[in-house]
N, C-alpha and C positions, 0 to 999 in steps of 0.2 A: 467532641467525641461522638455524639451523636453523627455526625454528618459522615464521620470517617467512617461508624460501624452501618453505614444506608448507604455508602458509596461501594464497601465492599463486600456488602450482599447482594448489589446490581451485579456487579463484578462476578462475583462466584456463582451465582444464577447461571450468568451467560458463561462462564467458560464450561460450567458441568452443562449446560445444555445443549448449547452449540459447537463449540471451538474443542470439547475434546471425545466429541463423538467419533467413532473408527473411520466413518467414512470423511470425514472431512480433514481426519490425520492422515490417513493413505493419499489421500487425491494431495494434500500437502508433500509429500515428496514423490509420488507419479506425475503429477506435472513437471514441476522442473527436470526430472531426468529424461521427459519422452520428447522435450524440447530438447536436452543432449543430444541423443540419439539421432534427433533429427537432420542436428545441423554435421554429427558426426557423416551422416550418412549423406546428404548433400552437397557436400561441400567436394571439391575437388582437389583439393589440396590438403595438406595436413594440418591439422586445426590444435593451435595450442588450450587446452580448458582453461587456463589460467585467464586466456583474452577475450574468452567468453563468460567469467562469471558474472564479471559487472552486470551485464545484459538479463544473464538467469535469472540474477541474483533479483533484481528490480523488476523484472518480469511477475515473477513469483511473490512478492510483496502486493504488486500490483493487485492483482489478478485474487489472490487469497485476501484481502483485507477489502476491497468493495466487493468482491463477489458476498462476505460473510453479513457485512455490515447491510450492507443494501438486502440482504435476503431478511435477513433476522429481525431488524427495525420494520419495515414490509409486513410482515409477517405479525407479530406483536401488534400494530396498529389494527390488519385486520382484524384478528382477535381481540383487540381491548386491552389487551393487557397493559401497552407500553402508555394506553388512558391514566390507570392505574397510579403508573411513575408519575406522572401529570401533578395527580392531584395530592402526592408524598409531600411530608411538610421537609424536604430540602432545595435547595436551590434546583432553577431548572441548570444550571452550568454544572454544578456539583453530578445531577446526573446524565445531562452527556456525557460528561467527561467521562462517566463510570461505564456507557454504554459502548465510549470505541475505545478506551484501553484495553480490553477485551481482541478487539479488532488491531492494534496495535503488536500485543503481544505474539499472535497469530500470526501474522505478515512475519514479526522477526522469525519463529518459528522455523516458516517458509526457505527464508531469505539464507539460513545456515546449513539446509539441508544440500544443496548445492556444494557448499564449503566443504563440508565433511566427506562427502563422494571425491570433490576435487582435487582434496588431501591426501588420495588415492595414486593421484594421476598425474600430480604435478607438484614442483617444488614454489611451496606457499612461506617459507622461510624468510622472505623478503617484503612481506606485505605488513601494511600499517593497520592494525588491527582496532585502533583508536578510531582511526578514519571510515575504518569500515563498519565498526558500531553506531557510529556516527552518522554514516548517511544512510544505516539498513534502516535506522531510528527514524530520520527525519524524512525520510521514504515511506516507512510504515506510518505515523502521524499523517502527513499530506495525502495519502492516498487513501486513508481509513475516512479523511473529510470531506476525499472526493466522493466517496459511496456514500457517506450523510446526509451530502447535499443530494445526491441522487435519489438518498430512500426519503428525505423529507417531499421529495417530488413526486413519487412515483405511488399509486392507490392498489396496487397488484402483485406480482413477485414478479412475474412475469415483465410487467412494465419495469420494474427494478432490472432485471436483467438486459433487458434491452437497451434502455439508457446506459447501463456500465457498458455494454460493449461499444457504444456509439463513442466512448470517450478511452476506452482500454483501449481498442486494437489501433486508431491512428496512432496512440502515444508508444506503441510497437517500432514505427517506423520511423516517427520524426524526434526521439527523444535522446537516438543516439545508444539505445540497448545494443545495436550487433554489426553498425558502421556512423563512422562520425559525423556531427549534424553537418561539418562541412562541405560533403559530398552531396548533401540532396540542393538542388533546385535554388538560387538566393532568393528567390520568391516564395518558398517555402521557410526558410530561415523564421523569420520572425514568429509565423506558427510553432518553432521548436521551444523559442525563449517564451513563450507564453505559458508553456505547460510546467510546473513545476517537478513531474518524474525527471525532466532533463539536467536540473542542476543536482537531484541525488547520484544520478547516473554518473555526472562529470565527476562526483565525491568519491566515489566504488572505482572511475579508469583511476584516479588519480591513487587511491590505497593500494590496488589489487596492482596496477601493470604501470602504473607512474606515466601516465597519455591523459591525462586532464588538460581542458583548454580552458578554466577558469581556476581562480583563488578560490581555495573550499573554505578561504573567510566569507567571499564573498557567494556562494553558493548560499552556506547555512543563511548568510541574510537573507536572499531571498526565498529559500524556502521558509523560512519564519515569517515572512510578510506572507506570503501563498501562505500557510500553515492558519494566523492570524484573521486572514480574507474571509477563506473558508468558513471555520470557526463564526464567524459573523455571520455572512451570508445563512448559513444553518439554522444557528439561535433566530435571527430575523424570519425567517421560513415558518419555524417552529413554531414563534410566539402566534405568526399572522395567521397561518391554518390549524393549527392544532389547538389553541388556547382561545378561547372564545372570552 
C-alpha cells in the first residue's frame, strides 16, 4: 500500500506540474495539426487524412513524450529534486516507473488528438480500434524510454534537447511515418528495423488503412524486447551516475 500511495504521488506531482500545464496541452494538439496542414499544403495531389494518421499519430507520441520526459527529469536533477526520489524508501523501479507513466499518458494524449480532428474528415468506421490502442501504447512506452535514456545522459535541458532531436527527426524518415520503409535506400533498411517507432508505425498502417508489412504479433514482440532494453539500459545509467 505504501509503495502504491509513493508511486501515485510521483505520479500526480508530474502530471499537475508538468503534463497539464496550458502550454504544453496547446502545443499537444498545435503540433499535429500544423504537420496536417503542411503536408495538406504540399502535397500535389489529393491527400487522403485517413493515410496520414499512422504517421501524425506516432509523430506526435514521439515528439510529446521525450520532449516532456527528457526536459522534466533534466530539470529535477538540476534542481535536486529528482535526488530527493533517490533517497525515498521505495524501489528505485517502483519510481521510474512512476516518473514516465506520466510521459506515457501524455504521448496517448497526443496521439488521439489527430483521431478526433480526423473524424472530421474522413470515414474512421472501419479501423481496428484495439490495434490502435495498442500500438499508440506501445509507441508511448518505447519512446517515453527513449527520452529516459536520453535525460539519464544529458546534465542540461538544453543537452536533453539536443540529444532528442539527434534521434527524433532521423526516425521521421526512416520509420516509415509518411512513405514505406520499402522505398528508401536497401542500405538504409536495416537502420529502419533498429528503431523501435517502426514496428508501432507498422501497428497504426495496419489498424488505421490495413497496409502493414509485418504481424502486429510480431511487432508487439519486438517492441517489448526495445521496450525491455531500454528499461534496462536506464536503470543501469541510473544506478552507475546517479547513485553513489
Amino acid at each position: 500500500m505504501d509503495t502504491l500511495v509513493a508511486f501515485w504521488n510521483i505520479l500526480r506531482k508530474d502530471i499537475e506540474n508538468y503534463y497539464l500545464k496550458p502550454p504544453n496541452i496547446s502545443w499537444g494538439i498545435i503540433f499535429p495539426l500544423s504537420w496536417t496542414l503542411m503536408l495538406f499544403m504540399r502535397s500535389q495531389q489529393a491527400v487522403e487524412i485517413i493515410e496520414i494518421l499512422p504517421g501524425l499519430m506516432a509523430m506526435s507520441v514521439l515528439f510529446g513524450t521525450t520532449s516532456m520526459l527528457a526536459v522534466t527529469i533534466t530539470f529535477e536533477r538540476k534542481g535536486h529534486s529528482f535526488d530527493r526520489l533517490l533517497l525515498a524508501p521505495i524501489s528505485l523501479k517502483v519510481m521510474v516507473l512512476a516518473k514516465i507513466i506520466g510521459s506515457v499518458l501524455f504521448g496517448i494524449f497526443n496521439a488521439f488528438v489527430p483521431i478526433i480532428f480526423g473524424a472530421f474528415l474522413s470515414d474512421l468506421s472501419d479501423v481496428n480500434w484495439g490495434f490502435v490502442f495498442i500500438g499508440v501504447l506501445f509507441i508511448a512506452f518505447s519512446s517515453t524510454l527513449v527520452g529516459l535514456v536520453i535525460a539519464v545522459s544529458a546534465k542540461e535541458i538544453f543537452e536533453a534537447q539536443t540529444y532528442s532531436n539527434f534521434f527524433r527527426f532521423p526516425m521521421i524518415f526512416f520509420c516509415g511515418l509518411f512513405f514505406p520503409v520499402s522505398t528508401l535506400p536497401i542500405f538504409l533498411r536495416p537502420l529502419s528495423y533498429a528503431l523501435p517507432l517502426t514496428y508501432g508505425v507498422d501497428i497504426l498502417h495496419i489498424a488505421l488503412v490495413k497496409s502493414g508489412t509485418m504481424s502486429v504479433w510480431l511487432d508487439l514482440l519486438i517492441l517489448s524486447v526495445f521496450s525491455v532494453l531500454l528499461f534496462y539500459i536506464s536503470m543501469r545509467n541510473i544506478q552507475r551516475k546517479w547513485i553513489l
